[in-house]
N, C-alpha and C positions, 0 to 999 in steps of 0.2 A: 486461649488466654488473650487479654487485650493485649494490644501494643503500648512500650513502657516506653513513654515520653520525657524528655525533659530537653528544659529552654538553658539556651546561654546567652545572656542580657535582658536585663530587668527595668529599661524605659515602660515610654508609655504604651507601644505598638504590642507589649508581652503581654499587654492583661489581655489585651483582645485574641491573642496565640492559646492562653488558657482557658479566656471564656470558652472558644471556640471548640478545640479538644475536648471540654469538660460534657456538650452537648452529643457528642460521638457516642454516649454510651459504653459498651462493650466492647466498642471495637479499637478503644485506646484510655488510658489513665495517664494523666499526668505524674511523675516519679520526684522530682525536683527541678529547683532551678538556681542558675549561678549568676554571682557577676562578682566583677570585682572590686564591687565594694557592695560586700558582704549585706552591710543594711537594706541597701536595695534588694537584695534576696529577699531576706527576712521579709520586712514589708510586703511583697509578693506573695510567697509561699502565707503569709498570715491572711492577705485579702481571700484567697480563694480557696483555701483550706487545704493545703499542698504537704505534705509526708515529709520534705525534706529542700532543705537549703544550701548552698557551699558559694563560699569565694574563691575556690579553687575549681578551674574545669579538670584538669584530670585526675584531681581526685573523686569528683563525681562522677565522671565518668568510670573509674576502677571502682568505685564502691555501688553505683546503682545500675550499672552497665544495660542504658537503655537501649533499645530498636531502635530509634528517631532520638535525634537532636535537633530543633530549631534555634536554629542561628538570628537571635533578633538582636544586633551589637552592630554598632556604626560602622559602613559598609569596610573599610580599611582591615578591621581583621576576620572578614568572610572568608578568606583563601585558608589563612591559617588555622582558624576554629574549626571550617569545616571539614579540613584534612585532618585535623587530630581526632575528629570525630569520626571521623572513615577510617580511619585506621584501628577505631577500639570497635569497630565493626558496626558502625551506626551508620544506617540512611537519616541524610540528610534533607531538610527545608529551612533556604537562604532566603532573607527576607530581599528587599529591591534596594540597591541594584547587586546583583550578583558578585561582581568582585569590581573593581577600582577600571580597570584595563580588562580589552577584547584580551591578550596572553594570559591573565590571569584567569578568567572565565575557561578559556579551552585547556588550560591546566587542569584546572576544579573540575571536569567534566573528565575529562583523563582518568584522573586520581580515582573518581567515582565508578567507572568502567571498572578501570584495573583491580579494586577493592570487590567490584561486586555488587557494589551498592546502587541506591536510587537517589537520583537528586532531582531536587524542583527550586524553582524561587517563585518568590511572592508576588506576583503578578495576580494579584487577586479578581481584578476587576475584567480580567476575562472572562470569570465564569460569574459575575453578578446577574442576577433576572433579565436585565435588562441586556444584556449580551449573548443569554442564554437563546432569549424569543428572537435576535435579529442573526445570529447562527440557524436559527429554524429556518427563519425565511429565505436566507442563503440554501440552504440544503435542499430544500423546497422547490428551490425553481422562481420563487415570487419574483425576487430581484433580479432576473437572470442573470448576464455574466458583469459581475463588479467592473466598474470603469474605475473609479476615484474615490478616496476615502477620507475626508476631511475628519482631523483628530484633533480636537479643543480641549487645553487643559486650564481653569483659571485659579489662580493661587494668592490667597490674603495676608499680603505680611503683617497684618494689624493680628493674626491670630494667634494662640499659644505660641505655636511651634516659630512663626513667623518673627514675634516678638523676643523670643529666644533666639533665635540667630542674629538677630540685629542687635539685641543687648550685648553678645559676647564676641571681639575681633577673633577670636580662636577657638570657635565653634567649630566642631569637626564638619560641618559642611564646608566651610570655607576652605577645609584643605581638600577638595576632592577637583579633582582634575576641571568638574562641569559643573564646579559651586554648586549654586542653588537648582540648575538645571539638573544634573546630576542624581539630586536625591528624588524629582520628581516625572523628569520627560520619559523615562521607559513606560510610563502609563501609558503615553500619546503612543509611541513605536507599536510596544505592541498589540495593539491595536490595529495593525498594518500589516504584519507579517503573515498573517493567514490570506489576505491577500494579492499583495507582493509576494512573488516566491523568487524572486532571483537572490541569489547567492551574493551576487554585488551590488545594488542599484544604483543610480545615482542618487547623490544625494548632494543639496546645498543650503547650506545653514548662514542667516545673519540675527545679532542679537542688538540690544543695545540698553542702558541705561535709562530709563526713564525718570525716578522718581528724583525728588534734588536733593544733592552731598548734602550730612549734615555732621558728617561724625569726622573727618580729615582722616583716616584709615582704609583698611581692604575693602571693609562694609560700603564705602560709596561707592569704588568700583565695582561692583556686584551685579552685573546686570540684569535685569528683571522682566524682561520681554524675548523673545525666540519666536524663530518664522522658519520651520525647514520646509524643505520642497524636497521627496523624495521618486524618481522617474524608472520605474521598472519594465520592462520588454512591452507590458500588456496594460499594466493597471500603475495607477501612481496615488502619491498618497502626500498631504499636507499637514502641518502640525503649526498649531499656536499653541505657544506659552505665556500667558499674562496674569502680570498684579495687577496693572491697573485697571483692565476692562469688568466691568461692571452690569448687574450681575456677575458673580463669579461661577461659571457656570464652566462642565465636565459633561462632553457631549460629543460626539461624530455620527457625521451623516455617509452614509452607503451609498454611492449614485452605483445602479445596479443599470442595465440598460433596457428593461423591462421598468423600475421602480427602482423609487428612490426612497429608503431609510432613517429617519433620526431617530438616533438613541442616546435618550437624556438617562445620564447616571444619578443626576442629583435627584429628579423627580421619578426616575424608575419606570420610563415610557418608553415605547418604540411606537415609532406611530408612520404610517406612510404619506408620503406626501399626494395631496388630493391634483388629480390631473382633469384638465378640463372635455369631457363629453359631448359639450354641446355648442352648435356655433353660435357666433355675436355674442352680444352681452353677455345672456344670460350664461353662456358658458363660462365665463370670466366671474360671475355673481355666486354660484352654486358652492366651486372648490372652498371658499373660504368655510360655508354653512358645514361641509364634508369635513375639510379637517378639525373645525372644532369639536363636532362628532365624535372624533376619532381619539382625539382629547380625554375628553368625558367618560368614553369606550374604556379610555389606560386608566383615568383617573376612579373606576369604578371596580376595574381589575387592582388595582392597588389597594381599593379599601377592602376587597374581599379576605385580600392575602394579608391586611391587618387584624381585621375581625377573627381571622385564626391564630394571629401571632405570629404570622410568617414573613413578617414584614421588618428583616432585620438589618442594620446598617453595614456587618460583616457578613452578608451573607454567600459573596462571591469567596471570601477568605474559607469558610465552613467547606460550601462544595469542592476549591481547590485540595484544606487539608484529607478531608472524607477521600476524597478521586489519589490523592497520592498515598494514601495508608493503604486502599485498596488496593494499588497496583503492587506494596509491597505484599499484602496475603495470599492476593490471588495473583502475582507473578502477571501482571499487565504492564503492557507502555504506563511511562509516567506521562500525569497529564499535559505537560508541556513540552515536547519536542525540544533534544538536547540543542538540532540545528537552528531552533528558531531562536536559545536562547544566545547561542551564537551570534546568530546575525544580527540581533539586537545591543549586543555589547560590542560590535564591530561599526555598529551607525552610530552610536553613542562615540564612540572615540573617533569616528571621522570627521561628527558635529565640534568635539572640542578642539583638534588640528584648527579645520575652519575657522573657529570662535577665535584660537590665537593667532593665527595669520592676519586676523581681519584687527587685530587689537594691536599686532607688530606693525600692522600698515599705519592705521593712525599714530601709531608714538611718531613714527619716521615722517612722517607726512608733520603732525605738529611742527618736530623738530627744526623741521625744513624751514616752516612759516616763519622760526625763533630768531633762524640768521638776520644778520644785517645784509644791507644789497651788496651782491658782489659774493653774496655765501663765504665770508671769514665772520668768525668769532671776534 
């Protein structure tokens, strides 16, 4: 029998939850979906041709008592949705970020142990094509052992979602411990963690404001740039976050000490970087002709996988849900290590301590400058 699905939250990231399931075949059906505002169900369930709708979760849950629940609802009730869902005996898939706070996360993993259950989150872009070929090369030996992992995330607040958070002061981004970083730096982390393995690393975060106040609100202090540096026993690993750099581009490079990896997510390459073979000039003339080569090489592997239709923009989201419905059939590890998702909601709330210490410093520091000479008021 397939496994009986259903979503709770009916944004935009759900059609992409049920396109995705819908491609599964047999091995899962989608059963309903909720929210709580009921319309938004509807709407849903009518786009993709869905059996059933509720604005109630546990009434759907008591009446279609699915296997899987995905949790697609503003991170803030991920701890509660998914416990109520573990509890009517549902494994669970939490979209990103896992819960608000590193305690909340090693609760939700608790809760999921103690139940019996499986949980994953939406960390899609580990298993996109393009992370899939630079995981080969790693395993391979190509790269040999990883040194440093530079992690580029760029982000357009001129877009949908960007323009919605700036239109609304009380946009549930805004209340999330790491604002706008929050809803999107776990991309950059995890990306790291398979090679940082320490439990603690170091880590140092600075942000800061770039673009100019326009609104006199929370929205100007919003800061829109991030620089963390994180320094592990062997291997260390870097993260930008940027609106304003240009191209917007989602990309890390692998310095392996054999070879060195870029892996473009936007264009769906991995390509090696060309090393020079030969002495003088010509050695320094050749690499360029080699990496554009190698270009041409990805850019022709990409049309191939179009010309089949395989060339899809959730496709890392497919292989994650496919990999986690399997490990529930056939009793495997889920595909993301419970410890990895730990250590990534434990950097995440070490980056926002940081973020406000460095924002306490400056009010004090202002403050300072405000005195008259002599520091009285």
């Amino acid at each position: 029998m397939p496994l009986k699905v259903a979503l709770v939250g009916s944004g935009k990231i759900a059609d992409g939850h049920v396109e995705e399931i819908q491609k599964l075949g047999d091995l899962a059906r989608v059963v309903a979906v909720c929210d709580v505002e009921p319309l938004m169900s509807e709407q849903l369930a009518r786009r993709y041709g869905l059996p059933a709708h509720y604005g109630d979760f546990d009434q759907m849950l008591e009446r279609e008592r699915p296997d899987v629940v995905h949790v697609t609802t503003p991170p803030g009730a991920h701890l509660e949705l998914a416990t109520r869902a573990l509890q009517a005996g549902c494994h669970v898939y939490v979209e990103k970020p896992l819960t608000p706070t590193a305690a909340d996360s090693r609760e939700l993993i608790r809760r999921a142990k103690d139940a019996g259950k499986k949980l994953t989150c939406g960390y899609t872009y580990l298993f996109d094509p393009p992370a899939l070929a630079m995981r080969s090369l790693v395993n391979e030996g190509i790269l040999g052992e990883v040194v440093h992992v530079d992690s580029v995330y760029g982000y357009d607040l001129s877009g949908k979602f960007g323009q919605a958070l700036l239109a609304n002061p009380s946009h549930w981004v805004h209340q999330l411990p790491g604002k706008l970083f929050h809803n999107n730096i776990d991309h950059m982390l995890n990306k790291l963690v398979e090679f940082i393995d320490d439990d603690e690393p170091e880590v140092t975060a600075r942000a800061l404001v770039r673009r100019p106040a326009r609104f006199g609100d929370a929205r100007d202090a919003m800061e829109d740039e991030l620089r963390v540096l994180i320094c592990g026993q062997r291997t260390t690993g870097s993260c930008l976050f940027s609106c304003g750099a240009r191209p917007v581009g989602h990309y890390c490079r692998v310095f392996g000490s054999k070879n060195t990896a870029h892996v473009d997510y936007v264009m769906r390459t991995v390509t090696l970087d060309a090393q020079p073979r030969l002495p003088t000039a010509l050695g320094r003339l050749l690499p360029a002709f080699v990496q554009g080569w190698r270009f041409v090489r990805a850019g022709g592997e990409n049309l191939w996988r179009f010309s089949k239709s395989d060339f899809h923009f959730f496709a890392g989201m497919n292989y994650l849900i496919r990999a986690f419905y399997s490990s529930i059939v056939e009793e495997r590890p889920v595909p993301i290590a419970y410890r990895d998702l730990i250590r990534i909601s434990v950097m995440l709330e070490t980056i926002w301590k940081q973020l406000d210490l460095a924002r306490q410093a400056r009010t004090e520091l202002a403050g300072r400058a405000q005195l008259p000479e002599g520091g009285a008021r």
